[in-house]
C-alpha positions as CSV (number, residue, x, y, z in Angstrom):
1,X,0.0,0.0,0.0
2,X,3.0,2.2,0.6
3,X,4.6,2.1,-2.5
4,X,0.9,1.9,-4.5
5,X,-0.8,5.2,-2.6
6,X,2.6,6.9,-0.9
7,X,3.1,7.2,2.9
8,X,0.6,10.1,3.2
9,X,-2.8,8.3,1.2
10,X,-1.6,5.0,2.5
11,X,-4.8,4.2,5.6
12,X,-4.1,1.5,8.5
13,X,-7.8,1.0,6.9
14,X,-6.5,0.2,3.3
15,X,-3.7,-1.8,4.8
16,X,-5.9,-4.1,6.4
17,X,-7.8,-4.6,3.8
18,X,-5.0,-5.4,1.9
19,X,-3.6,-7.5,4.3
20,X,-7.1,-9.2,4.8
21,X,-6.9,-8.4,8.7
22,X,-9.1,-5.8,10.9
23,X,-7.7,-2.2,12.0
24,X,-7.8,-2.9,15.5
25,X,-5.7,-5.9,14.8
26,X,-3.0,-3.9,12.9
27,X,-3.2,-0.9,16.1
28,X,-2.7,-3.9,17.9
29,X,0.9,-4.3,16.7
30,X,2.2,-0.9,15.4
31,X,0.9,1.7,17.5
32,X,1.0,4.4,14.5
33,X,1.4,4.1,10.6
34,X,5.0,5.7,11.0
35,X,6.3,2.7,13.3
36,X,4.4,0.1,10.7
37,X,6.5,2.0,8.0
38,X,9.5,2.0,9.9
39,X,9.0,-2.0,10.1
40,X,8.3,-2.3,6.7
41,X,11.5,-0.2,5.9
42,X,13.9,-2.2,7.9
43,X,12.7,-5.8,6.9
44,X,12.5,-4.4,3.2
45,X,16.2,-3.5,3.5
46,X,17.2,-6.6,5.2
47,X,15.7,-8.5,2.5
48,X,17.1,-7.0,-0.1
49,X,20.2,-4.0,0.2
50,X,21.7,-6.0,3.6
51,X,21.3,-9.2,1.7
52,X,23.4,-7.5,-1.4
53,X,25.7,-6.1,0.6
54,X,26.6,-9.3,2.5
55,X,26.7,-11.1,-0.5
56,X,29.0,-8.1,-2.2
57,X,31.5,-8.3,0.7
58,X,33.0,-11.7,0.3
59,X,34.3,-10.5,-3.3
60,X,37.9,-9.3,-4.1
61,X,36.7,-7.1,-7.2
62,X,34.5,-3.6,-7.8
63,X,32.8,-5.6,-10.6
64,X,32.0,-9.1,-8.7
65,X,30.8,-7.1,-6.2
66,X,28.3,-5.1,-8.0
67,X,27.6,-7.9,-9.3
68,X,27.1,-9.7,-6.5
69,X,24.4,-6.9,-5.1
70,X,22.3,-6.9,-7.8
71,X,21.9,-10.8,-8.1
72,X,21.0,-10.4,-4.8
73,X,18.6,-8.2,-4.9
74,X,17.4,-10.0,-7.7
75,X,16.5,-12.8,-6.0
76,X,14.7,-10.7,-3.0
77,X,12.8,-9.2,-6.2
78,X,12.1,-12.7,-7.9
79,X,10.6,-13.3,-4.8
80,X,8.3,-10.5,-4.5
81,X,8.5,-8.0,-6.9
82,X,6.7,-5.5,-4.3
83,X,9.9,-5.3,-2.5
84,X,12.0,-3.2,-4.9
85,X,9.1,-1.1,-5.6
86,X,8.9,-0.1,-1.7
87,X,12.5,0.7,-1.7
88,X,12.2,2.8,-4.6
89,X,9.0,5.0,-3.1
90,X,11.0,4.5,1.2
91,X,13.8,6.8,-1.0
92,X,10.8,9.4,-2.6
93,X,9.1,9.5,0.8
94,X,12.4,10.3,2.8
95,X,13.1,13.3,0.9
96,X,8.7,14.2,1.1
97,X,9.1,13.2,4.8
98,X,12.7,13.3,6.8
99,X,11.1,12.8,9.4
100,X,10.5,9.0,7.9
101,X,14.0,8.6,8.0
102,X,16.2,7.0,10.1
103,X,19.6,7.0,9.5
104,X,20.4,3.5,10.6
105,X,17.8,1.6,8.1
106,X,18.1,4.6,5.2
107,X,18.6,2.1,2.2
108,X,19.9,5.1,0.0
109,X,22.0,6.2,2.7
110,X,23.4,2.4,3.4
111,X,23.4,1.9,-0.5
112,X,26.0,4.8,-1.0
113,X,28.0,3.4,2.1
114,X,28.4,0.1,0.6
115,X,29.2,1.8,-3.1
116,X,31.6,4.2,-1.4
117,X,33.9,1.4,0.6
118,X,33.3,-1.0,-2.5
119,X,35.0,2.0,-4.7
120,X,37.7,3.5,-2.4
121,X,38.8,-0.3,-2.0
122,X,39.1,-0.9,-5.8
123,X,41.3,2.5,-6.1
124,X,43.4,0.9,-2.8
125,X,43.8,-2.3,-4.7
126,X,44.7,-0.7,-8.0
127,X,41.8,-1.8,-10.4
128,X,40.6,2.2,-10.4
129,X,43.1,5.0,-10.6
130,X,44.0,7.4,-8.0
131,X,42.7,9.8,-10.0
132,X,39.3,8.9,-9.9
133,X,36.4,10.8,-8.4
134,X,34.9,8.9,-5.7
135,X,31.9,11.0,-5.2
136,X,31.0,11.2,-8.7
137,X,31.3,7.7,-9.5
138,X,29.1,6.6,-6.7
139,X,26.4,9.1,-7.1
140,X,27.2,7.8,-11.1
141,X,26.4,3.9,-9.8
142,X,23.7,4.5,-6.9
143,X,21.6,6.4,-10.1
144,X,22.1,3.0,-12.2
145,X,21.0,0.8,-9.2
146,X,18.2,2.8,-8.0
147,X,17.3,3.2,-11.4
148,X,17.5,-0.6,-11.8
149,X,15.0,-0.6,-8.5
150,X,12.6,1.3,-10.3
151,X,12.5,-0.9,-13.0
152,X,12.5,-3.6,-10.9
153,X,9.3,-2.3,-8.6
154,X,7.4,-0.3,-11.8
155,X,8.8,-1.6,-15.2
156,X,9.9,-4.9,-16.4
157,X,9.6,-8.3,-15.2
158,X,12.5,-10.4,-13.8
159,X,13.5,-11.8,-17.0
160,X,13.8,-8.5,-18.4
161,X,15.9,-7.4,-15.7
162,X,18.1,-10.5,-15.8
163,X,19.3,-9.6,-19.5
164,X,19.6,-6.0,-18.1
165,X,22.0,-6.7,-15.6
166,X,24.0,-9.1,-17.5
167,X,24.2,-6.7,-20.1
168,X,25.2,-3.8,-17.2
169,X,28.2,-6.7,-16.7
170,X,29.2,-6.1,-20.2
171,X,29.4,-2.7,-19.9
172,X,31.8,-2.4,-16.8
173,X,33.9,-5.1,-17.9
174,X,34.3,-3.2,-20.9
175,X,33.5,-6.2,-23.3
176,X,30.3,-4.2,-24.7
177,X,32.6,-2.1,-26.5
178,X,33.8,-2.3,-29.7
179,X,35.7,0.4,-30.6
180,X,36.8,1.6,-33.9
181,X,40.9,2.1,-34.6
């Protein structure tokens, strides 16, 4: 219901519906829609961002362990394709609603944290130059994976995102590429 109606249309009355229970049932567990959210938040980015990122960690390479994130969340979203739609809208309604936001479970915050040690490392470890600009190429790859969260949640299908990411691969491995002399 979240990511359908947005935090603000989103009713404990809807959600119950939804979730085929009664509104007193749902009151009976999460004493306000904000602590339901904040649940639905943090188990969202369990199953998906802290299950990419754990997955990510135990590679040696940037590429692996993009790689690694996005079969991950791939398989949260083959799972229930709702998921990366929430994520997507939890990112819109922190900037509608800071007040949503908790810094701890922020799954663009923890996203850019990941992408930021996953980069500095591959510039320690020589596969990136010195020269390059941190900031900019993480803001650079947190657009492509939110974007691929968006089309996860709104757009395609998982097979669709399959030859999508494979095809992202390529294109960092530089092996899409064929250039003229």
């Amino acid at each position: 219901m979240f990511s359908e109606l947005g935090y603000d249309a989103a009713t404990f009355q809807a959600i119950a519906i939804r979730a085929d229970l009664t509104r007193p049932a749902i009151n009976h567990y999460f004493a306000s829609k904000r602590v339901l959210y904040g649940e639905v938040v943090d188990k969202t980015n369990e199953m998906v961002v802290a299950a990419g990122m754990a997955k990510a960690e135990v590679e040696t390479s940037l590429l692996k362990r993009l790689s690694a994130f996005f079969s991950a969340a791939m398989q949260a979203e083959s799972r229930d394709r709702s998921a990366a739609a929430f994520l997507v809208t939890s990112v819109l309604e922190s900037q509608r609603h800071p007040e949503l936001s908790r810094d701890e479970h922020n799954s663009l915050k923890t996203s850019r944290a990941f992408v930021t040690w996953a980069v500095t490392d591959a510039i320690e470890r020589g596969e990136l130059t010195t020269e390059t600009d941190v900031a900019t190429l993480v803001e650079m790859l947190i657009a492509v994976m939110w974007g691929m969260g968006f089309y996860a949640g709104y757009v395609g299908g998982h097979d669709e995102l399959t030859v999508i990411v494979e095809k992202l691969e390529l294109l960092l491995a530089n092996k899409l590429w064929k250039l003229a002399d």
